[in-house]
C-alpha positions in Angstrom: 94.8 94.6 106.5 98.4 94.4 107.5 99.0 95.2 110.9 101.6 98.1 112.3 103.6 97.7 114.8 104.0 100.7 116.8 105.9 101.5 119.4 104.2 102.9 123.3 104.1 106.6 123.4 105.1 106.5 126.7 108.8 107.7 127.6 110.9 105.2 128.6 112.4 104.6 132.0 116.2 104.7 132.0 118.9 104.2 134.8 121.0 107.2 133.4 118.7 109.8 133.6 117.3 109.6 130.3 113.3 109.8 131.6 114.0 112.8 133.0 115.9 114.6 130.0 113.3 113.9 127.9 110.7 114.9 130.6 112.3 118.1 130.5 112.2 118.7 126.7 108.8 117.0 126.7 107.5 114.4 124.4 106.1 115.3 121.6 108.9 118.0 121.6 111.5 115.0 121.6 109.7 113.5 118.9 109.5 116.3 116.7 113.6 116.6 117.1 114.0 113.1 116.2 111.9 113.3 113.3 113.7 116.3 111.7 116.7 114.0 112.0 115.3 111.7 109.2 115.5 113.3 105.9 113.5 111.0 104.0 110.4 112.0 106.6 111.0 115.4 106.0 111.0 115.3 102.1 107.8 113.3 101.9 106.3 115.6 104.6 107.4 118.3 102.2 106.2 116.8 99.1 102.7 115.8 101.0 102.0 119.7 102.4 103.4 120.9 98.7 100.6 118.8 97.6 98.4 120.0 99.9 98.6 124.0 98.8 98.1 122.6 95.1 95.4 120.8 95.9 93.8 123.9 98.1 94.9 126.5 95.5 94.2 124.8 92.6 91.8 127.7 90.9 94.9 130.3 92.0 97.5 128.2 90.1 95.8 125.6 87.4 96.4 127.6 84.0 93.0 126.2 82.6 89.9 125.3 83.6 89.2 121.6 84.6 86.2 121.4 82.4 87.6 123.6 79.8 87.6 120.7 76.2 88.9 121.2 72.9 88.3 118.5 70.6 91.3 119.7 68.5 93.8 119.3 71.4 92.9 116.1 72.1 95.7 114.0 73.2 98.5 116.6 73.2 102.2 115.1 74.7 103.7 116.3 77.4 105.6 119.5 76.9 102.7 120.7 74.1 102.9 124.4 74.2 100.4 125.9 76.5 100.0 122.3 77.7 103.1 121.3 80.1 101.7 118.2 80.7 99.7 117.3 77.7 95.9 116.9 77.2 93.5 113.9 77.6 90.8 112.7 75.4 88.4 115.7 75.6 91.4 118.0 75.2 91.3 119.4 78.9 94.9 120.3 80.3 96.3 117.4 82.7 98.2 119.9 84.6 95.2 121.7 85.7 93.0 118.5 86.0 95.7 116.8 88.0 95.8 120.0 90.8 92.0 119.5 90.8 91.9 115.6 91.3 94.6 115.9 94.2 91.6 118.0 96.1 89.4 114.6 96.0 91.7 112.1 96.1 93.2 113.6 99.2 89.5 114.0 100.6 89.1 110.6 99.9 92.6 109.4 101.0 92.5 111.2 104.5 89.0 111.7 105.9 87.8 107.8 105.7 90.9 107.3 108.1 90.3 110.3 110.2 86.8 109.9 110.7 87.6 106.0 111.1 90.7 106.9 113.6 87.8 108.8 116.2 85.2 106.0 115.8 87.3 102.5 115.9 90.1 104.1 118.9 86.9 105.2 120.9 85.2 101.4 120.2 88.5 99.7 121.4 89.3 102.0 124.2 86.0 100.8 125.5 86.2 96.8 124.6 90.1 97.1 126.0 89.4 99.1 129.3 86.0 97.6 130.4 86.1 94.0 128.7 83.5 91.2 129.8 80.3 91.7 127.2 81.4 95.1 126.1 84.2 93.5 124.6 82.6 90.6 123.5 80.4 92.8 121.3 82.5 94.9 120.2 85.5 92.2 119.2 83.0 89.7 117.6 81.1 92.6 115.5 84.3 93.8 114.5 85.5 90.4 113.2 82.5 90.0 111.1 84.3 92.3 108.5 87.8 91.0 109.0 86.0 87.7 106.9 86.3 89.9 104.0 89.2 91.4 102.3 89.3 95.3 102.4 89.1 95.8 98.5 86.1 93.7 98.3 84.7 94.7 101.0 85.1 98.4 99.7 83.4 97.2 96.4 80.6 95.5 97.9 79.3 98.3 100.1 79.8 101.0 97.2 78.2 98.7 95.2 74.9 98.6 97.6 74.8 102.1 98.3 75.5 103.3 94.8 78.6 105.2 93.3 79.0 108.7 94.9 81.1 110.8 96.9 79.7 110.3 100.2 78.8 106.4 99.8 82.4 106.1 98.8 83.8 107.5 101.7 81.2 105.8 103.9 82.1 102.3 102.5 86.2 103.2 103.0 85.5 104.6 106.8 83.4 101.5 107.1 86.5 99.1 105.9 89.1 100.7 108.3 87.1 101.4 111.4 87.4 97.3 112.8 91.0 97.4 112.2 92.1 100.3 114.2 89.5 99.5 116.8 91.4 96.2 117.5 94.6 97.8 117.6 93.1 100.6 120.0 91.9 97.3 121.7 95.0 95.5 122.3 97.1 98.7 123.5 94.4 99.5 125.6 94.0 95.8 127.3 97.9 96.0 127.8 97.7 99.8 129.5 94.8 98.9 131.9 96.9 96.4 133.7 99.7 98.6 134.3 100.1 99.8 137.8 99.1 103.4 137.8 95.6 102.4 136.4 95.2 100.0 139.4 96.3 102.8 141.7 93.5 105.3 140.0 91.2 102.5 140.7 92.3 102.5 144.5 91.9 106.2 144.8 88.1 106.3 143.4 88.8 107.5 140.1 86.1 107.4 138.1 86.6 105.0 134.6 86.0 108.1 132.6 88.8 110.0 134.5 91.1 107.1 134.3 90.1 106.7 130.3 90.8 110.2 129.4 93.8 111.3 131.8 95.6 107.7 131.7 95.2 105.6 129.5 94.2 107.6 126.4 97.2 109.4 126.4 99.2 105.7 126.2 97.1 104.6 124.0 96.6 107.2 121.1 99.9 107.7 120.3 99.9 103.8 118.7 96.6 103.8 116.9 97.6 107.4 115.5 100.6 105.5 113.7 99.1 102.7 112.9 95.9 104.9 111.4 98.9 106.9 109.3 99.8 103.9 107.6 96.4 103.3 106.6 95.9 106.6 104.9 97.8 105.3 101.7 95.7 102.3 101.6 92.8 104.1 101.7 94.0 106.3 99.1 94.7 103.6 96.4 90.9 102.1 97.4 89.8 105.4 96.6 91.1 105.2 93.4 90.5 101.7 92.6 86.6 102.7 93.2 86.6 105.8 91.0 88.1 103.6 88.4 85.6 101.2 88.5 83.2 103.9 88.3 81.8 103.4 91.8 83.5 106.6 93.3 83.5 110.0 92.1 81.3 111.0 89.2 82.6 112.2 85.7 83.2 115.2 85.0 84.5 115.4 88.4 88.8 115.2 88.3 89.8 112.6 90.5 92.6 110.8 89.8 91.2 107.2 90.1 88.3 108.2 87.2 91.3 110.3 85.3 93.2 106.8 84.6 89.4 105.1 84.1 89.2 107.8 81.4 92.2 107.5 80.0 92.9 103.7 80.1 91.6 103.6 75.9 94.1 106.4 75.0 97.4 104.7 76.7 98.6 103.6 73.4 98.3 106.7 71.6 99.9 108.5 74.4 101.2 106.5 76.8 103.3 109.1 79.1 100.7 111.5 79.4 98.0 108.2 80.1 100.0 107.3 83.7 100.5 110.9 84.7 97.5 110.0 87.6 98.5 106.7 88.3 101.9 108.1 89.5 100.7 111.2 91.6 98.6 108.2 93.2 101.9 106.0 93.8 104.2 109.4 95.0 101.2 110.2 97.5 100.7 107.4 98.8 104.7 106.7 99.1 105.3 109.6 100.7 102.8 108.4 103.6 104.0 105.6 104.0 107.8 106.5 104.3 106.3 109.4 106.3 104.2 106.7 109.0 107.5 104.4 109.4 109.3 108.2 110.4 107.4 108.7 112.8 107.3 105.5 114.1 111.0 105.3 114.5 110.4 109.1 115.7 108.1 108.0 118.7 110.2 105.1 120.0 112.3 106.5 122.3 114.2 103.3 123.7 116.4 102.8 120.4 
């Protein structure tokens, strides 16, 4: 798992004045401004909430119904009439089975990460911030499944627990939890030496007021980047397990299974064959580019 770097959420000091203009505007909203500067953030964060409504309106806007087959339209190309794009091998329309699969591979892409994000930030908050055995425990646990590449590791837990929905997304919140908790870790071992953690110490803070007022705040804003670059990893592993029929169940539209199911027919019709494989590449493109904005966004020394 490749790590991000991301920069400190933290506004910078500066001798002309420039912690305090953006103390005025605020942080986030200084953020925000620099981020609508970058086009290419703002088209893939367009393309990704256009997705989005598909997905969610999918029975408002899908011309047919996913599950709706006719033999004798098997394998219809792209710009068939009544078919935009095409059918696949039971006939059913790809358009409307493509709005449909964006609703699980999105599930799948997003809420491994989120629910990973919570567990593995709160794991290395508490390794970084109180250390000695807590960390040990933590760290050392957490390495156990670095020994393992993430695609194999994906595969062997699915594998155990069976194909499915939820094991799926178990085994891909499973894979990304120890590598956000050791970024969480790092930022947070950096933050608790700073000097206004020592002088919440000095005062009698207690280490859950100095967690949650100073050093989460410092802390979340790196993990949060680092876990949006993630979200397209997670989203092509989500895929590669429906493909290899450990994720989602047929007749379910996903859009992993959808190029499982149409792998035979790619010679026959080739265009309409990769229509999932690239909604899987512009998605998870579009968070990527969208992750490195708001990176370059957040760092507020350049």
């Amino acid at each position: 798992m490749q790590n991000v770097k991301s920069p400190s959420p933290t506004p910078p000091k500066s001798a002309d004045g420039g912690k305090l203009a953006t103390q005025s505007r605020g942080y986030w909203a200084t953020v925000w401004r620099s981020l609508r500067r970058d086009p290419l953030s703002i088209v893939c964060a367009t393309v990704l909430v256009g997705l989005v409504l598909i997905a969610v309106f999918a029975p408002l806007l899908a011309p047919h119904s996913p599950a709706e087959s006719t033999m004798v339209n098997r394998l219809l190309p792209i710009g068939s009439a009544g078919y935009i794009l095409g059918t696949d091998e039971l006939g059913r329309d790809m358009l409307t089975r493509l709005m449909y699969g964006g609703r699980m591979s999105l599930v799948m892409g997003i809420l491994p990460v989120v629910i990973a994000f919570v567990i593995g930030t709160s794991l290395g908050l508490m390794a970084g911030f109180f250390g000695g055995w807590v960390n040990t425990v933590v760290m050392r646990t957490t390495d156990v499944f670095f020994a393992f590449p993430a695609v194999l590791l994906a595969i062997a837990i699915s594998g155990a627990l069976g194909p499915g929905l939820g094991n799926s997304m178990l085994a891909l919140t499973l894979v990304f939890i120890p590598p956000i908790a050791r970024v969480a870790e790092s930022v947070t071992t950096r933050v608790r030496m700073l000097d206004f953690v020592d002088a919440a110490r000095a005062s009698g803070a207690h280490s859950v007021t100095i967690i949650r007022i100073h050093v989460v705040n410092n802390v979340m804003g790196t993990v949060f980047i680092y876990a949006t670059s993630l979200v397209s990893v997670c989203m092509i592993l989500a895929a590669g397990l429906s493909f290899l029929g450990l994720g989602v169940k047929p007749p379910t539209p996903e859009w992993g299974l959808m190029l499982n199911t149409l792998r035979q027919s790619i010679y026959v019709q080739p265009w309409v064959s990769v229509l999932p494989g690239l909604m899987i590449f512009i998605t998870s493109l579009c968070f990527n580019l969208l992750s490195d904005g708001l990176r370059g966004a957040m760092d507020l020394k350049r």
